[in-house]
N, C-alpha and C positions, 0 to 999 in steps of 0.2 A: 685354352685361354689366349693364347697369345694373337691368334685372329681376328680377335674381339679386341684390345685392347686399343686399337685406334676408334672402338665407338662408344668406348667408355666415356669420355671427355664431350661430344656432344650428348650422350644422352644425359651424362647428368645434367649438364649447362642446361638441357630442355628442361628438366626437372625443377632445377632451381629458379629459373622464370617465373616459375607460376607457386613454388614452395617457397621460398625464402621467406624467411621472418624479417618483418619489415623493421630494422631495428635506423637507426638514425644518422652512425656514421656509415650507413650503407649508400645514403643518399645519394644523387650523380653531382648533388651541389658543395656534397661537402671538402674542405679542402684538406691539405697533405697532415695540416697540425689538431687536427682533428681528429682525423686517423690514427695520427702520432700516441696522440690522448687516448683512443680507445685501445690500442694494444699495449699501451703501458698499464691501464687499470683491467684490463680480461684478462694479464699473465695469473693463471692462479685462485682467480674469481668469475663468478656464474655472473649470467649476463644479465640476469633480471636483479641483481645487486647493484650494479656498472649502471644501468640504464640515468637513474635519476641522479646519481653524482657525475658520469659527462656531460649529463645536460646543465646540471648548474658548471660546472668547471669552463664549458664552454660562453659562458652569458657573461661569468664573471670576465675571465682568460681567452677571449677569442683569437689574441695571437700569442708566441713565443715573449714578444717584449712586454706584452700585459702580464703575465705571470712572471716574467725575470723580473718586473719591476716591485713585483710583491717579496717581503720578507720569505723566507725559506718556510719559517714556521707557521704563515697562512696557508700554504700549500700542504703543510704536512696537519692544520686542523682541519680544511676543509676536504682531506682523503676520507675524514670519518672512522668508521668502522671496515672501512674493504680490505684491510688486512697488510699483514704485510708492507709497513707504512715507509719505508726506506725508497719503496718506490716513487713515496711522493717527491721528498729531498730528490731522486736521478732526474725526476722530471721535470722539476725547477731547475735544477745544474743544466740539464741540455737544453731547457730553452734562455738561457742566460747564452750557451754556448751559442744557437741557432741566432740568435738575435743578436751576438757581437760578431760571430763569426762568417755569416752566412744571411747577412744585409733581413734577417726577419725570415727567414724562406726555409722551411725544412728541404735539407739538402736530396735528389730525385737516387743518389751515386751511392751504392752498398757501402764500398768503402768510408765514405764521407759520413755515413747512416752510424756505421759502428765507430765510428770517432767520439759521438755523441757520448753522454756519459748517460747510464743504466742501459743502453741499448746493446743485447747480441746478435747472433746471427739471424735466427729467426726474427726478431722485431725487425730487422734492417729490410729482410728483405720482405715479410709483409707490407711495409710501409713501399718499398719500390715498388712493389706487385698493386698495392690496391690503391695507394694515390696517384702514382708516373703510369700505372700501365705497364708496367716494366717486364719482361716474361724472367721470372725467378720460380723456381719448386719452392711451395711455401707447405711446410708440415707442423701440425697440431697432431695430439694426443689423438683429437677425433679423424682425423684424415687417415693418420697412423694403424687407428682399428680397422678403417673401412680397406685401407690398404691389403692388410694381414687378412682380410676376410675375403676380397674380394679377389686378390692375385697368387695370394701364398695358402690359401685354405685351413689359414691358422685361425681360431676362439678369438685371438685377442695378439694383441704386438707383443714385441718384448722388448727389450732395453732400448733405448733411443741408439741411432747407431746412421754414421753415413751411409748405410745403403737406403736408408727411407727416402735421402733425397733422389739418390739413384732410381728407386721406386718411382716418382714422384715423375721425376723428370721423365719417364718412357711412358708415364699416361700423358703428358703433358702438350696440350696440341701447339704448333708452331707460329701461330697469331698470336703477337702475344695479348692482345682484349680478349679472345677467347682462354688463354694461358690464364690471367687473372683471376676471371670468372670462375675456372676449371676450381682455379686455387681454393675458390670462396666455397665454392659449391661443393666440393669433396669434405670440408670443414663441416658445414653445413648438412649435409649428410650423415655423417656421424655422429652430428652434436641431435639430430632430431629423429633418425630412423634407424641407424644401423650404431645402434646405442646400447651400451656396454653390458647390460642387464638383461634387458627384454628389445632387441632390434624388429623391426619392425618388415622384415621380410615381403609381407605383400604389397608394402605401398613404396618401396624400393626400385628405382627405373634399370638397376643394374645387376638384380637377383637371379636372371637369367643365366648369369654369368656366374656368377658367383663360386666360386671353386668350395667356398665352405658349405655354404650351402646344400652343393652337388655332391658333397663327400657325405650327406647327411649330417651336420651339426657335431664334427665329432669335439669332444673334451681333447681337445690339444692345446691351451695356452700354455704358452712358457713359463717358466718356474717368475711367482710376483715376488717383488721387491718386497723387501722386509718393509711392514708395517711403520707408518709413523706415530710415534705415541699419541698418545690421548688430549685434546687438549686441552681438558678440563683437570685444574691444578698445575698445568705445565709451564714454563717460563716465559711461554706465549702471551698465556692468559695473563700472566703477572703483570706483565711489561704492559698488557691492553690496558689494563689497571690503572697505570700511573696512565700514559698516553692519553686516556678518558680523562681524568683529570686537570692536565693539562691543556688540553682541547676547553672544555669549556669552563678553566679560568680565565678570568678580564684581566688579571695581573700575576708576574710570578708568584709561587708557593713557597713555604717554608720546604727544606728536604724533606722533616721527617715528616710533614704532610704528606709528598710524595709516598714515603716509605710506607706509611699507614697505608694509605689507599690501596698499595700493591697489596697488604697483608689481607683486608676486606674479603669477604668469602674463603679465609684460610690458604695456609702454604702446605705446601709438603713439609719443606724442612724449614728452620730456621732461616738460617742465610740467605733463601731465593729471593726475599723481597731486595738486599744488600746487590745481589746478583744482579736480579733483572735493571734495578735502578743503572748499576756501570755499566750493564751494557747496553743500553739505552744512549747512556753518555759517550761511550765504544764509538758507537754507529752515529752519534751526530742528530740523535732526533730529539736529544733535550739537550741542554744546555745550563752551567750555572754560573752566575751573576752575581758578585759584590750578595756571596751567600743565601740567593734565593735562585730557586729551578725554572724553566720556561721551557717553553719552545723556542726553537732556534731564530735567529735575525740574522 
């Protein structure tokens, strides 16, 4: 394998020319806070989820000062259903922070990227990879498997761990627009062919190589992560509950509106609706008001 592996990075880049799903913040026109946008809402979420809430988020918010200039709690009604709504409040805070700090301009500088608030390592440097151009190893979950399957001859990754970027970085070609590319392409790869169930081995530009492959398909994944519970009845679901509710009220609620609404479709236990309500309040995504609940201001 290791003869190959400087033609790894052009064949897939040739692959992804002509494959890539043509999705919007792909475009060459779009710019860095847009990018910003689409990797704060794909952390976690499918893409064909994403698609029509960046496009409205971008019409309404097309820069950092349009959205710092909206309440916190517009940001966090108009995230919807995509989950995990905390991301919405990190992505009002950094672009408050982008637009007082940083004259309007999502900053190009890793460092400066992670300063931002909800941003880690990997957003930081996706965002310097695919807006600046910037040559950074950028790893996904998908990149991860193609990795494991395609250099290590492993089923599948195991625990996220710094050698992936180690990985990353020895396919990674020295231009860095082709480095970029590499970045998107290797994501993209595993997010549509070499995909975690049923991979797609014949339409693969890199299957030649392939070490798992070549070993015959063996069952080697590494021991999976314990299960995440279910989350139908779970404090997820609860909290979606109230969230929903408050999302499309036109004015605050009583609490124990709130509280009912969490209870709707049944609790496990007693308490969780009590639960989910503080910690909603914990996290900053409701708020209460001279005794009525809302979303935050």
């Amino acid at each position: 394998m290791a003869a190959e592996l400087s033609r790894v990075a052009p064949a897939v880049n040739d692959w992804y020319a002509t494959a890539a799903r043509d999705l919007p913040w792909r475009a060459p026109d779009v710019d860095a806070w847009a990018i910003l946008v689409s990797e704060f809402m794909l952390q976690q979420t499918q893409v064909d989820r994403v698609l029509p809430r960046w496009t409205e988020w971008m019409e309404r918010w097309p820069t950092p000062s349009a959205l710092a200039a909206a309440e916190p709690g517009e940001a966090v009604r108009a995230w919807g259903r995509l989950g995990y709504p905390r991301r919405a409040l990190w992505l009002h805070r950094a672009a408050v922070e982008i637009a007082e700090r940083h004259n309007d301009r999502v900053p190009s500088d890793v460092d400066a990227l992670l300063a931002l608030t909800g941003i880690g390592p990997y957003t930081a440097r996706a965002v310097a990879a695919f807006a600046f151009g910037d040559r950074h190893p950028v790893v996904d979950t998908n990149t991860r498997r193609v990795i494991a399957r395609l250099v290590h001859g492993r089923a599948a990754a195991g625990m996220p761990s710094p050698a992936d970027l180690a990985d990353m970085e020895a396919l990674l070609p020295a231009e860095p627009v082709a480095a970029a590319r590499f970045n998107a392409a290797a994501m993209e790869l595993g997010a549509t062919v070499c995909t975690a169930r049923a991979p797609r081995c014949g339409a693969c530009p890199v299957a030649d190589w392939c070490e798992w492959r070549g070993a015959g398909y063996p069952d080697n994944a590494p021991a999976k992560r314990p299960r995440q519970a279910a989350f139908s009845g779970s404090d997820r679901q609860v909290r979606g509950r109230i969230m929903a509710l408050l999302r499309e009220a036109t004015s605050p609620v009583d609490p124990a509106d709130a509280l009912a609404a969490a209870a709707e479709g049944g609790l496990r236990e007693p308490e969780q609706a009590r639960r989910a309500y503080d910690s909603l309040l914990a996290d900053g995504l409701i708020v209460e008001h001279e005794g009525r609940t809302a979303l935050p201001r």
